[in-house]
N, C-alpha and C positions, 0 to 999 in steps of 0.2 A: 619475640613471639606474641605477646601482648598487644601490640601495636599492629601486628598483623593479624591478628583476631579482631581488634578493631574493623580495619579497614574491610575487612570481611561481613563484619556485621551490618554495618553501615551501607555496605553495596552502591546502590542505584542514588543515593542521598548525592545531589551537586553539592553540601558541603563537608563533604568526608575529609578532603584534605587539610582541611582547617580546624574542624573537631578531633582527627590525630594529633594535630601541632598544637593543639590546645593541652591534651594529657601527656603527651611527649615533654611539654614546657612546663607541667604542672609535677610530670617526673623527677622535671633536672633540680626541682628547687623556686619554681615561679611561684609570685604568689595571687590568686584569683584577679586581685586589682593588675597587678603586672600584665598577665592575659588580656584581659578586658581591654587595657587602654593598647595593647599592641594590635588585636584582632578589630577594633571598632565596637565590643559586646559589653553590656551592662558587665557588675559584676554578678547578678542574680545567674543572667542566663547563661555565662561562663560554666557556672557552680552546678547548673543543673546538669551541663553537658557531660563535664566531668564524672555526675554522680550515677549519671544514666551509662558511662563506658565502665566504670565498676561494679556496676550490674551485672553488664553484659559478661564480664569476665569472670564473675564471679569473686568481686576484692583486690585487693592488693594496689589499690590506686590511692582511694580515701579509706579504705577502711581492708581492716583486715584479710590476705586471701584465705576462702574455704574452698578448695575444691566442688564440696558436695553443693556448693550455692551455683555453681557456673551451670548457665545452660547448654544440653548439648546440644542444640541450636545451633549456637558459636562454633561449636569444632566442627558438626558439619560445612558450616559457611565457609570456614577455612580448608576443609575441603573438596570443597566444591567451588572455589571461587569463580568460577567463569560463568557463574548460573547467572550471575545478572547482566553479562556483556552476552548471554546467548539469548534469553528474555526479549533485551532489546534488539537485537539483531532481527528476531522473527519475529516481532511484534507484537508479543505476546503480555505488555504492558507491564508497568510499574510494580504496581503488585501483586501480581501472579509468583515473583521468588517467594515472595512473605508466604505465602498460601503453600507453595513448593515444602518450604523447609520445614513450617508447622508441622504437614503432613510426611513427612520426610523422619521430624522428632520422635514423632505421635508411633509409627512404624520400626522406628530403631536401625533401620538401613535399607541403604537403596534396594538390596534384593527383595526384603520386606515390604517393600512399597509398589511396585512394579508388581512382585506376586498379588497382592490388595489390588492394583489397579486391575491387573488382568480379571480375579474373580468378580472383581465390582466396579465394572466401567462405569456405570452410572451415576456410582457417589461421588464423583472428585469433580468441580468445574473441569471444562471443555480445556482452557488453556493452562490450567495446571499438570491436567492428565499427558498434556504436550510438552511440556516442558520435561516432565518426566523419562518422556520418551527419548528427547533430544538428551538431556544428561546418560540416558542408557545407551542412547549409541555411541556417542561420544568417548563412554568408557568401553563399552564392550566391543562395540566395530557393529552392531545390527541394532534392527530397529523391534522392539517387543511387542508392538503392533503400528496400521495404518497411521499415516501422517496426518495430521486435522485437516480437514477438508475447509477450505476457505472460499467468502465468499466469491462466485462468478457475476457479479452483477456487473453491467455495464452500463459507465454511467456518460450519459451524449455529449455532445459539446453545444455549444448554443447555436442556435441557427440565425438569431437576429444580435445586432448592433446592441451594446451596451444601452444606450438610450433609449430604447425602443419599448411602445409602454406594452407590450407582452412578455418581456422579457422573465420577467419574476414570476410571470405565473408559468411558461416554461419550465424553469427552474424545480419548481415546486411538481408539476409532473414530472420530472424527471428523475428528481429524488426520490421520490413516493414510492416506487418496488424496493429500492434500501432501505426504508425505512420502516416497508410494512414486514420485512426480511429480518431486520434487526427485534422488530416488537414480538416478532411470532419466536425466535428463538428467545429471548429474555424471558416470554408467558414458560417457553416448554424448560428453563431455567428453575423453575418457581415463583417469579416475581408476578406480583399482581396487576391490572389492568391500569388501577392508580398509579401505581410506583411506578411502571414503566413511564407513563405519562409526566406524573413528577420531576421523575428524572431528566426525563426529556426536553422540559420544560425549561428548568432549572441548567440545562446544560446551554439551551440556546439562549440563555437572557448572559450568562456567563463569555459566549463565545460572543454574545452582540455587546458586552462591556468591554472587550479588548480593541472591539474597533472604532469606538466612540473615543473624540477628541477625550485629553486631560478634563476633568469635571464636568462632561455632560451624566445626565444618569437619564438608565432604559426606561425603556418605556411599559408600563403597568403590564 
């Protein structure tokens, strides 16, 4: 059960199956160094991995269990565990579960929450309020309200030759109604005209470092 409260909490994380076998081996008798050198991990970050699944459980790993310490967090993840294979399904990102469960805790159960959602559409991000939705149908057979409306933008295909030197400034008309689509929902979000920008920013120098050879770096 332990090990499955893990793997619950951990969700969407690519290395869940290795930080279970981590505390599964730290279970049987392993000791930190033993882990370390079997997994490829220092032994620091072994240690923290361990100390952070004992958390989650509330004891009984490295240190004594308390019930009163565990968060219910954890027992909802357990169960609800298909919150992050449904998340990713509908695209609904990485961490929209996290947002999901907080709000999930915060309410004390699904009926609790979905009642909240219904009186207060407005407080809950756009894609949490949807995820919501999807875990209440999922359990109940209907939907508590409207599906999120996604965007319709359509986006062209090029009209000229890779080479062609207008090619990039097409491009750039072409994206421009998604983009001014995404800034004007982000503003009615809360976020301010900076931070949109910011972000934005910061996302495209990130997305142009994945495509630059080994050791070139962006440009200013």
């Amino acid at each position: 059960m332990m090990l499955e409260k893990l793997r619950a909490c951990w969700g969407f994380s690519p290395t869940v199956d290795r930080n279970v076998a981590l505390v599964e081996g730290f279970l049987k008798g392993k000791r930190f160094a033993d882990l370390a050198q079997e997994h490829g991990l220092s032994i620091t970050r072994v240690r923290q991995i361990i100390e952070r699944a004992d958390r989650h459980v509330g004891g009984g790993i490295v240190t004594e269990a308390e019930l009163s310490k565990a968060s219910p967090r954890s027992d909802f993840m357990v169960d609800y565990p298909y919150v992050w294979k449904l998340a990713e399904l509908h695209r609904l990102g990485s961490v929209t579960p996290h947002h999901f469960f907080t709000e999930l805790e915060r309410a004390g159960s699904l009926e609790r929450l979905v009642d909240k959602m219904k009186r207060l559409p407005g407080r809950t991000p756009t894609t949490t309020r949807e995820l919501a939705r999807l875990v209440w149908q999922r359990e109940r057979g209907e939907s508590p309200w409207p599906a999120m409306k996604r965007s319709s933008i359509a986006v062209a295909q090029p009209s000229c030759p890779v080479d062609h030197p207008d090619r990039s400034l097409q491009c750039q008309l072409t994206l421009e109604p998604a983009l001014q689509q995404l800034v004007e929902r982000a503003a009615e979000s809360g976020w301010t005209e900076d931070e949109i920008a910011q972000a934005l920013l910061e996302l495209a120098r990130a997305r142009l470092k994945e495509q630059l050879p080994s050791g070139a770096s962006c440009p200013p």
